[in-house]
N, C-alpha and C positions, 0 to 999 in steps of 0.2 A: 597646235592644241595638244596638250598632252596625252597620253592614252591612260585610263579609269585605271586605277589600284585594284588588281585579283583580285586583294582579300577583300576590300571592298564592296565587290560584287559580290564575294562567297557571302557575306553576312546579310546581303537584303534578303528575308524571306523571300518565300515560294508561297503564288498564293494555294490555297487550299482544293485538295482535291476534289471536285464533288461528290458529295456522298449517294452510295446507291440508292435508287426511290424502292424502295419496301413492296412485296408484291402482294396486292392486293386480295386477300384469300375470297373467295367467290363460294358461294349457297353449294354452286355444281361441283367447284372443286374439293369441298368435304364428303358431299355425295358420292362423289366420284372414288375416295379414298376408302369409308368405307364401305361401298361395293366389293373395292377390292380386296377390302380384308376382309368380309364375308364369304366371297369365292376362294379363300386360301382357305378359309375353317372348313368348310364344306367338302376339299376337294380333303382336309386332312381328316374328316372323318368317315370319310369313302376311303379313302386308304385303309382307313381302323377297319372298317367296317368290310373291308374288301378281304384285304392280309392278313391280318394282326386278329381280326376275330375270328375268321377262319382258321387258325393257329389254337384259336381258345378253346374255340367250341370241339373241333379235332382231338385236341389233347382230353377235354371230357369224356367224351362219346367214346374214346378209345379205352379210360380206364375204366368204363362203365363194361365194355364188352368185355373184358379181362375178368371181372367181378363176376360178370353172370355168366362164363364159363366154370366159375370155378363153383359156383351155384345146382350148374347142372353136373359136374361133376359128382357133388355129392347128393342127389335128387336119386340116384337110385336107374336113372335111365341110362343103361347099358345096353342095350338092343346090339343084337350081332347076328346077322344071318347065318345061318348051318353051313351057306358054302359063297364064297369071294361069288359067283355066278350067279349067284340070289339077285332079288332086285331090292332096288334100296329102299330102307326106312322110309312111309311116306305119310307125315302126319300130315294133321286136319289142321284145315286154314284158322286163323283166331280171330277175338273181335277186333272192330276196326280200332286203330294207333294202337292196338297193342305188339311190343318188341315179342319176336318167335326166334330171331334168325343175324348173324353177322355174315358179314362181308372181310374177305382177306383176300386181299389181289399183291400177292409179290412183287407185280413192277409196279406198284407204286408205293414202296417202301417197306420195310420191314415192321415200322410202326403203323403201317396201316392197318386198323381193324375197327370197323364201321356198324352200328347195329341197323336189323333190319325190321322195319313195323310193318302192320297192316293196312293197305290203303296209300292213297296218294292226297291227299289231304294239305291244302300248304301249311295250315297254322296247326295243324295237332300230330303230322307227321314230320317233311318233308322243313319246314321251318325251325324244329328241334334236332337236326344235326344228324337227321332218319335216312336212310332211304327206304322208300315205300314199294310195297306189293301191289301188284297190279291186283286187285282181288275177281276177277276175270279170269287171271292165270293159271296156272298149274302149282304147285307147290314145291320145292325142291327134290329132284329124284323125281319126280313123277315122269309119266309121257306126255311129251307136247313143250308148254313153253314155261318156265317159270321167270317173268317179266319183273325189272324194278327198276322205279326211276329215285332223282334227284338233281339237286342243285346241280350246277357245275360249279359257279366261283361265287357262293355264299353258306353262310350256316353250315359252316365243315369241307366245305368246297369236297365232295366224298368224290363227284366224278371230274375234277379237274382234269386227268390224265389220262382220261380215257384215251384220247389219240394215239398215247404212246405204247399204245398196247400191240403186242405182237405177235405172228400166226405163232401157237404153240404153248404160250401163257398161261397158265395154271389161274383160276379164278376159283376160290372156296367158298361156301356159302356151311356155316353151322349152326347147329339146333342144337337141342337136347339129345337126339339121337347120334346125333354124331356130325361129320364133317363129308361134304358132297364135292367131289373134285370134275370142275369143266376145264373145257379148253378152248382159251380162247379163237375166234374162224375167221369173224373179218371186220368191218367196219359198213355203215351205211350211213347217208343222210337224208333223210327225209324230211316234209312240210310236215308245220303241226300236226295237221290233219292225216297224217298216214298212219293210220289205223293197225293199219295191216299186220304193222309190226309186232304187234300183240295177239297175232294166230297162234293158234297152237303147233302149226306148222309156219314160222313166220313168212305174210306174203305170201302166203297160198291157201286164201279163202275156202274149207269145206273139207279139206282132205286133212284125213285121219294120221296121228301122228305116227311113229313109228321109229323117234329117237325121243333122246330128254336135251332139252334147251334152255338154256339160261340168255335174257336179253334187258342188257342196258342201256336203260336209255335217261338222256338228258339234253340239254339246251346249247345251241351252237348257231354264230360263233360266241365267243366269250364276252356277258356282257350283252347278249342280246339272245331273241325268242325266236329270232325269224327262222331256223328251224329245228331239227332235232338232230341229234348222234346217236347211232347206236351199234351197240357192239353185241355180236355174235359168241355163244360159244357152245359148246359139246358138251353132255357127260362122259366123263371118262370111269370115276370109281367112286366107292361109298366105303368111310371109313368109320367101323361103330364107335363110340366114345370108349367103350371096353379097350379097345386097342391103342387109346390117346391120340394124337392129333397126327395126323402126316409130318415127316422129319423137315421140310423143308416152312411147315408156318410153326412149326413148335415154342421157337423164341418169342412169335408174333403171340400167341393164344398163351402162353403163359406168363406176359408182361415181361419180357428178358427181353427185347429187340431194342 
């Protein structure tokens, strides 16, 4: 018997491949899709809402505090004690969410400069990109404690970096009077609930002050309430507005940073 001709063979088709079966889209499986693209939107406007507006609101609040320095500036209040030994300028507390006071912490940027209102309030203080007064506390320059809280990582995120503060750190607090220099001491954390930290002598219920304290405090860890941070610090000096700002926030307080 002869053997079949190649081409012969080349030429009989092939039969046909079968074709893939179509996959059958299912009620759960669109559900299931957009779930997922639900949780991407979500998680991208917690990022906005995390980062990107903390960014926003920062850059606000920063050129707002720049404007109402330059405000007190020319307001006429130059107060200047007779002698560096004096004690410092010590005004009267204001009404509640009203701004009296900024915030300039060198380690945490040169553009830092944070305003400071009355009260701890979430929605008319502390929610506008504030930090708030303990209205409990002492006033800047005074003796005992002058207390303020905020966010950590929203509406300005003001104490995100508290942690990285270190013994020695200059922390400024301005008025209209002028400019009040601490120093930063230590760190602490405590349960919501400790109180304490808003003595006039922090942490020691009843006893009579006998330095001036400044104390920050906010929410830790990041992203959650379960307890507080707070940071310690000194007075060291009181600079009247008559003599302009301390050489080391000067760029900061005059919008050049």
């Amino acid at each position: 018997m002869t053997q079949p001709d190649q081409d012969a063979l080349d030429a009989v088709p092939s039969p046909p491949a079968p074709r893939p079966r179509r996959r059958r889209v299912s009620v759960v499986g669109v559900l299931g899709e957009l779930l997922i693209t639900a949780g991407v939107l979500v998680l991208l406007f917690l990022g906005w809402q995390q980062w990107l507006n903390n960014i926003i609101v920062g850059n606000e609040v920063r050129g707002q505090a720049v404007q109402q320095s330059k405000i007190w500036d020319k307001s006429g209040a130059v107060a200047k004690p007779a002698d560096p030994a004096d004690p410092p300028v010590i005004s009267v507390a204001p009404a509640n969410a009203q701004r009296f006071a900024m915030l300039i912490v060198p380690r945490f940027g040169a553009d830092y400069y944070r305003p400071i209102a009355e009260g701890t309030g979430v929605k008319d203080v502390l929610n506008k990109g504030e930090l708030g007064h303990y209205p409990t506390t002492q006033m800047p320059g005074a003796l005992g404690n002058f207390a303020i809280a905020s966010h950590r990582h929203a509406y300005g995120g003001n104490l995100l970096d508290e942690n990285k503060l270190q013994v020695g750190d200059h922390i400024f607090v301005e008025t209209v009077d002028g400019w009040y220099q601490y120093s930063f001491r230590n760190l602490q954390y405590v349960k919501p609930t400790g109180v304490g930290v808003l003595d006039p002598v922090p942490e020691q219920s009843g006893v009579q002050p006998t330095e001036r304290y400044i104390t920050l405090t906010t929410c830790n860890p990041l992203f959650s309430t379960a307890e507080r941070m707070i940071a310690y610090g000194t007075f060291d000096k009181f600079f009247p507005r008559a003599g302009g700002p301390p050489a080391e926030i000067a760029a900061t307080v005059n919008g050049k940073a």
